[in-house]
N, C-alpha and C positions, 0 to 999 in steps of 0.2 A: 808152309811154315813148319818148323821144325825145334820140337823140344829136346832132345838128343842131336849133337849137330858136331861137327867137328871143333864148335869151339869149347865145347862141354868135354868131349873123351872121355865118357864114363869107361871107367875100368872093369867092365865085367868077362868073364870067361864067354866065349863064344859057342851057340849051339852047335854047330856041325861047321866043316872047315869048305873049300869050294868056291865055287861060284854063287851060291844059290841065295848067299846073303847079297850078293851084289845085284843079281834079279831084283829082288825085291824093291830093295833100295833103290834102284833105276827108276821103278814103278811110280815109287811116291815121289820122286823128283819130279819123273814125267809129269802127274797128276797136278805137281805143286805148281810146274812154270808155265801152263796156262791160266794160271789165276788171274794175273793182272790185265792179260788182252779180255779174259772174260768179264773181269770187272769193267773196263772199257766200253763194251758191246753193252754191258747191263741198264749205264748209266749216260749213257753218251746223246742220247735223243733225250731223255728229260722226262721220258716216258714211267721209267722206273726212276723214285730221289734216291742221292747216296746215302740220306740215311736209310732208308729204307733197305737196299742192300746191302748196306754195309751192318746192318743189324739183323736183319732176316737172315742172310745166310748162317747165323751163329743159331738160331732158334731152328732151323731144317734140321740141324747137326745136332742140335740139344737134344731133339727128338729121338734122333739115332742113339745117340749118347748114353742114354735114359734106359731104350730099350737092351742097346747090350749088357750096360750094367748091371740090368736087373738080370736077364736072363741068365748072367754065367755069377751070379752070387758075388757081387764084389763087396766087400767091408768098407764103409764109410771112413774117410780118412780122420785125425785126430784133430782136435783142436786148433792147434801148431799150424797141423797140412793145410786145414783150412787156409788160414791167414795167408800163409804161401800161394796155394791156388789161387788165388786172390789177387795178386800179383802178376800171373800168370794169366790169369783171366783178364786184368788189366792191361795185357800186350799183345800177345795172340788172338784175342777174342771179341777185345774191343777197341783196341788201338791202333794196328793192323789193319781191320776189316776198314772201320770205319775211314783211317785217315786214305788209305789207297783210295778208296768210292769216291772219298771226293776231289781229289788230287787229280782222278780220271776223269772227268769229268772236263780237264781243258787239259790237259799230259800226253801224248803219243805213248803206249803202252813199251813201244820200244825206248824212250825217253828214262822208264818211270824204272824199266829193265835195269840199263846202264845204274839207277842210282841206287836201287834197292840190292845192286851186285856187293857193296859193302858191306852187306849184311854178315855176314859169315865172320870178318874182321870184327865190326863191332860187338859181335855175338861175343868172340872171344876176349874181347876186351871187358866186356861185362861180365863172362866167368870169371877171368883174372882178380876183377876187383874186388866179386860176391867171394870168392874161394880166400883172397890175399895172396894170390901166388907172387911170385919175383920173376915174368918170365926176362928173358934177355931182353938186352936194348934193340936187338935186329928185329924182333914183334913190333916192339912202339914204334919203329922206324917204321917198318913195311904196313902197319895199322892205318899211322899217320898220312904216309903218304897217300892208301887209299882213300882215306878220306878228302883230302887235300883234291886226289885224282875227281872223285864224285863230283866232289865242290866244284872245281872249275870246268868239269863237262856239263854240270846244270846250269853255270851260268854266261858260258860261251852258246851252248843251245836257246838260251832265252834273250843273244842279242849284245854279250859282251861282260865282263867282269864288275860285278855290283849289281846287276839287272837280273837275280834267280827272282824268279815267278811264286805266288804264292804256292800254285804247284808241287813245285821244290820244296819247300819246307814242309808243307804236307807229307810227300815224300820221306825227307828228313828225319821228320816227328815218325814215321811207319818206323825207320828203321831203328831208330832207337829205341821205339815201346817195345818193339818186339825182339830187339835184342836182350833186354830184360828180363823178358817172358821167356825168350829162351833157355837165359844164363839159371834162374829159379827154377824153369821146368827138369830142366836135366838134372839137378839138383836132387829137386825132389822126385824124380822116375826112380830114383833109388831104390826109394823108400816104398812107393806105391806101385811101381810099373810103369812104362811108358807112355801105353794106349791109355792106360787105366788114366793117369796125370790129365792129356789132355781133355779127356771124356767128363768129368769131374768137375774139371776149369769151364766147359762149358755148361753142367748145371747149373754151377756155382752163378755164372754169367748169364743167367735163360732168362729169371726174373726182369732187371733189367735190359736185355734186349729183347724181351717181350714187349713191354711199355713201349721202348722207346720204336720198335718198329709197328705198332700200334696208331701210337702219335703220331709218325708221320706217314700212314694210309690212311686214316683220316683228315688230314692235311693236306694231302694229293694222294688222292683212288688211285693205284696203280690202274695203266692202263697200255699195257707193253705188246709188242709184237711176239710172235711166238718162238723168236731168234733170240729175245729178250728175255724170257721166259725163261728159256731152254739153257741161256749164257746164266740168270740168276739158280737155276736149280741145280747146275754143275758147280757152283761157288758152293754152296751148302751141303751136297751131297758129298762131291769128289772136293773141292778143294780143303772143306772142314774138317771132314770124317775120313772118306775111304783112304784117301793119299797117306791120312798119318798111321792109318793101321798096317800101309804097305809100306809103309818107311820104317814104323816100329819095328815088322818083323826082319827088316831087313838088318837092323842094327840090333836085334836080339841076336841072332843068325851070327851077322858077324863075318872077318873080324871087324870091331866096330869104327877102327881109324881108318879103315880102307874102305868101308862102306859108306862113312861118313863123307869119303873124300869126293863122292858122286856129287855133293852139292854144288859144288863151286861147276857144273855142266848146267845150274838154273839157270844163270841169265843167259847165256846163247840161245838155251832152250826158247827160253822166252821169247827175244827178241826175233828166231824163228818163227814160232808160231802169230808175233804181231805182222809179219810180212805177211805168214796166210791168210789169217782170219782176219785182217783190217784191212790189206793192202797196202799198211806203209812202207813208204818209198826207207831204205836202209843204208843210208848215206857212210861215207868215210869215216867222218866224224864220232858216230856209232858205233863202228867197229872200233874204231882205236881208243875211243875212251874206253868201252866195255872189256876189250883186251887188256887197258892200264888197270882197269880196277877189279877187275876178274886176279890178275896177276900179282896185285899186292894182297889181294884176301888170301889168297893160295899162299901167299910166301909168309903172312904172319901167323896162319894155322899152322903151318907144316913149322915154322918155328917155336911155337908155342907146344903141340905135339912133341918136337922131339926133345925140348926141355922138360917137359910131364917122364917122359921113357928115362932120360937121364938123373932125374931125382929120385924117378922109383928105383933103379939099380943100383943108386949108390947109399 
């Protein structure tokens, strides 16, 4: 998950020119499109509950979070920021987590791939509306249609049109909190930094996912295999923390529309890695939905983008 993302395009000057922002950027992608086959793996036997993962991994990260902040002296953010964080905190942090945990829970990871591949679109359509931009009608076209694409590959996969699975919504609900959390975080990385933003969102968020992964290990004692284990501490470690600090610097690095454009490579990624690490079978159907809606978040960024270049020129 990503608070700087190609639907935001912050406009900053880039540290150094090359390749070496798009390394980066690779990195956190890489890190980011195993998240959901791991969430998968976390939750799938019943051994670990989603709330449980879906709120602990935020409190591993808070940890992290906590320590870097302190160490490299960051300034408390203002009033204002708070509130925003806040927002922020309510998409990335707890709306995300949570709603994937449990959506995995009966979803094929490569399912969950295909729906969360709108995300990018929707990202942008939630900057558009946070900012008040005017982009072109070919945005809302190609936005729409990916949605449209989502929508009927989740419910031709669950057996025909009218028939999406709670799942799906689940799904749905993920990607709109956390287009949200995007559109606010990029927002505010302005103002704060980027790493710094997320790190922040997740103090802001530890309190309550402290309780609530609390509540339910007492409710059901974790008692997980160590494949279990190893899938929930990559969620909290790599997919909360490390990934965004290697994405950060990659879109610090720069340039940032070109390094931002490595996202729309998540959900293949993904849907790879659910072949490996689950063994799902990767049917037709998967590929060409993922391809339609891979293909419209690509066409309403890149429209969106270069309506952003054309207003600032003129």
């Amino acid at each position: 998950m990503k608070l700087d993302s190609t639907a935001t395009l912050i406009s900053r000057q880039p540290l150094s020119s090359g390749v070496t922002g798009l390394i980066w950027g690779l990195l956190g992608v890489l890190a980011f499109s195993s998240t959901v086959p791991f969430t998968r793996i976390a939750v799938e036997s019943g051994h670990l509950q989603p709330l449980f993962v879906g709120a602990g991994r935020s409190v591993i990260a808070a940890m992290l979070a906590v320590a870097v902040l302190w160490s490299t002296g960051q300034k408390l953010p203002t009033r204002s920021q708070w509130w925003r964080l806040l927002v922020v905190a309510g998409g990335v942090i707890a709306g995300f987590p949570l709603l994937t945990s449990f959506a995995m829970t009966t979803a094929p990871a490569s399912h969950g791939a295909v729906v969360i591949a709108i995300l990018p679109a929707v990202t942008a359509a939630a900057a558009v509306l946070r900012t008040r931009e005017r982009p072109s009608a070919r945005f809302w076209i190609a936005a729409g249609s990916g949605a449209l694409a989502a929508l009927a590959f989740a419910a031709l996969q669950g057996g025909g049109l009218g028939s999406l699975h709670g799942a799906d919504w689940l799904l749905f609900g993920a990607v709109l909190a956390c287009a949200i959390g995007y559109a606010e975080g990029g927002l505010l990385s302005r103002e704060l930094g980027s790493w710094q933003t997320i790190s922040w969102a997740l103090v802001l968020a530890s309190p309550v996912m402290i309780t609530l992964t609390t509540v339910s290990a007492l409710q059901h004692p974790p008692t997980a295999t160590f494949s279990e284990w190893a899938a929930f501490a990559y969620l909290g470690v790599v997919s909360m923390f490390l990934g965004f600090i290697a994405w950060y610097r990659g879109l610090a690095i720069g340039p940032m529309a070109q390094v931002s454009q490595v996202q729309l490579a998540q959900p293949v990624m993904t849907i790879c890695w659910a072949g490996m690490l689950l063994h799902e079978q990767i049917g037709w159907p998967t590929v060409v939905g993922g391809c339609a809606v891979i293909a419209c978040a690509l066409l309403a960024v890149r429209s969106r983008n270069q309506h952003m270049r054309q207003d600032g020129a003129s």
